[in-house]
Backbone as numpy.savetxt, mean C-alpha at the origin, in Angstrom:
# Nx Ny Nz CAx CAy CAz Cx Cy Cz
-34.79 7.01 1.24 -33.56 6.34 0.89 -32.42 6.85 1.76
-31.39 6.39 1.80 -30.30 6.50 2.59 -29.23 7.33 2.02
-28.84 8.04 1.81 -27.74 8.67 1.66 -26.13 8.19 1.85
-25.69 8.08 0.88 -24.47 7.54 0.91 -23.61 8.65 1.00
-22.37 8.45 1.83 -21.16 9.39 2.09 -19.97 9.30 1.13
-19.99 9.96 0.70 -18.69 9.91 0.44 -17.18 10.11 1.15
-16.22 9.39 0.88 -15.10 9.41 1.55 -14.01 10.89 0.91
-13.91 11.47 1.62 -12.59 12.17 0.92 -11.80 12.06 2.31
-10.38 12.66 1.43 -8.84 12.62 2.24 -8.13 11.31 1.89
-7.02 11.58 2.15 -6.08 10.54 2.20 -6.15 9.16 3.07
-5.78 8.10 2.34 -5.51 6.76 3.12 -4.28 6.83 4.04
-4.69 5.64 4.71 -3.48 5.93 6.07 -1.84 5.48 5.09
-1.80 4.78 4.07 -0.85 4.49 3.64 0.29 5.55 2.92
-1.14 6.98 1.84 -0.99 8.04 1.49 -0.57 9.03 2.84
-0.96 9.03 3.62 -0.53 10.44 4.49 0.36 9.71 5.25
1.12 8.11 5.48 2.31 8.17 6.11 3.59 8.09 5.37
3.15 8.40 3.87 4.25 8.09 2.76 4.40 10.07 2.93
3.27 10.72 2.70 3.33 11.97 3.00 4.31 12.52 4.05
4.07 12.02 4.89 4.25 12.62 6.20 5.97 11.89 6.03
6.51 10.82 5.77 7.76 10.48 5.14 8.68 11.18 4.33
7.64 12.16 3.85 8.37 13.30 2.63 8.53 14.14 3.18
8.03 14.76 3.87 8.27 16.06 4.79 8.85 15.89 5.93
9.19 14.85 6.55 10.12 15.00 7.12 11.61 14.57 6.62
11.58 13.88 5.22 13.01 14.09 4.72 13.12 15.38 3.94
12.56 15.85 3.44 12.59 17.48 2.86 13.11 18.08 3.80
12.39 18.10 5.23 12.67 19.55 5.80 14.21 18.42 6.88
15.00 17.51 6.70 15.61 17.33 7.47 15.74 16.63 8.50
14.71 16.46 8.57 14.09 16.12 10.50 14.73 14.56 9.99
14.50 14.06 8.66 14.91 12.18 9.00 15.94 12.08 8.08
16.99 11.04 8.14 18.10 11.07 7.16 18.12 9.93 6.59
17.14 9.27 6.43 16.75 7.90 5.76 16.95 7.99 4.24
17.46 6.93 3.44 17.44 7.10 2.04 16.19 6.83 1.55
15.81 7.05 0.56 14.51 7.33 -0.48 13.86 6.19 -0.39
14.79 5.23 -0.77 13.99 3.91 -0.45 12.92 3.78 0.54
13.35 4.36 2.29 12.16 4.11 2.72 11.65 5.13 3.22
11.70 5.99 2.61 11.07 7.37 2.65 9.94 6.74 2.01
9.77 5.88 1.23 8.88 5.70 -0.03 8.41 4.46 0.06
9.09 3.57 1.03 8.24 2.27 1.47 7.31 2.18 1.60
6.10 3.15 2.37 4.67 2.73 2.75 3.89 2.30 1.36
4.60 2.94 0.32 3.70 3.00 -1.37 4.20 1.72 -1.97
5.94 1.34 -2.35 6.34 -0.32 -2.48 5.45 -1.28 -1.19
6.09 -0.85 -0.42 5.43 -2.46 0.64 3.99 -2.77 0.46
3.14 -1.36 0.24 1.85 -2.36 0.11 1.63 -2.59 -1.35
2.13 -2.31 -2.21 2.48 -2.77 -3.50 3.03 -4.43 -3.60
3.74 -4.35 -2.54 4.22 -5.70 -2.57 3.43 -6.94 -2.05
3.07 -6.49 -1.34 1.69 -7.21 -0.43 0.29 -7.35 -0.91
0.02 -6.50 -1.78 -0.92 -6.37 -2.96 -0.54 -7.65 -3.85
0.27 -8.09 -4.40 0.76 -8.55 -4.88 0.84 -10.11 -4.72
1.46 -9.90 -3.37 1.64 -11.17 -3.03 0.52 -12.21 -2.94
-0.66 -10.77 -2.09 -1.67 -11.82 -1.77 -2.61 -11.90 -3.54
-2.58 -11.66 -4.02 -3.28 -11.85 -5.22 -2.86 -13.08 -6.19
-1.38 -13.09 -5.86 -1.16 -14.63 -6.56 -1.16 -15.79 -5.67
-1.32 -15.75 -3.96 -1.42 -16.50 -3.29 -2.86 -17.16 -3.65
-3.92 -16.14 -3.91 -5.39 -16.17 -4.31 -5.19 -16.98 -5.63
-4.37 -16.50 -7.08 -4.37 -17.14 -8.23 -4.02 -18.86 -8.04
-2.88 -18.82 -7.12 -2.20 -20.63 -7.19 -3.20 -21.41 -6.41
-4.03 -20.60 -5.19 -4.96 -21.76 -4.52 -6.25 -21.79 -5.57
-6.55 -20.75 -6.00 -7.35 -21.15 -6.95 -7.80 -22.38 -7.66
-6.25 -22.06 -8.88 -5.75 -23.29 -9.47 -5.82 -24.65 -9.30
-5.11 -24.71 -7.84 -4.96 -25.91 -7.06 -6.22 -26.49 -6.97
-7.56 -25.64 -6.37 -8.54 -26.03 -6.02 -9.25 -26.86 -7.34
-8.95 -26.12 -8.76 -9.69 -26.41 -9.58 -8.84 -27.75 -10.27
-8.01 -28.11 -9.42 -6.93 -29.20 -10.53 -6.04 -28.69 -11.62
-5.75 -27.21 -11.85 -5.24 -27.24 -13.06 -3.96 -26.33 -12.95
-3.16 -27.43 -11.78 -1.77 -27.04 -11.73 -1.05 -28.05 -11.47
């Protein structure tokens, strides 16, 4: 049988929201929080979006909108 891997570490979305924090902690960026913290909203938002884009064509497809 094959052996499956497991993944550890961070996603690229997690270590550039990371890497966002430490450099407003230590100074280096003077950006407000907001997008210190964007990489975690935006794909939140995009998560989002595309999931009801998926729900309305759905719908559409089935007639029942």
């Amino acid at each position: 049988m094959k052996k499956q891997r497991k993944k550890a570490g961070l996603g690229f979305i997690s270590t550039l929201t990371l890497l966002f924090i430490v450099l407003k902690l230590t100074g280096l960026v003077h950006w407000p929080w907001i997008w210190v913290l964007s990489p975690v909203w935006i794909s939140g938002v995009l998560a989002i979006a595309a999931f009801s884009i998926i729900l309305i064509v759905g719908r559409i497809k089935k007639g029942k909108w």
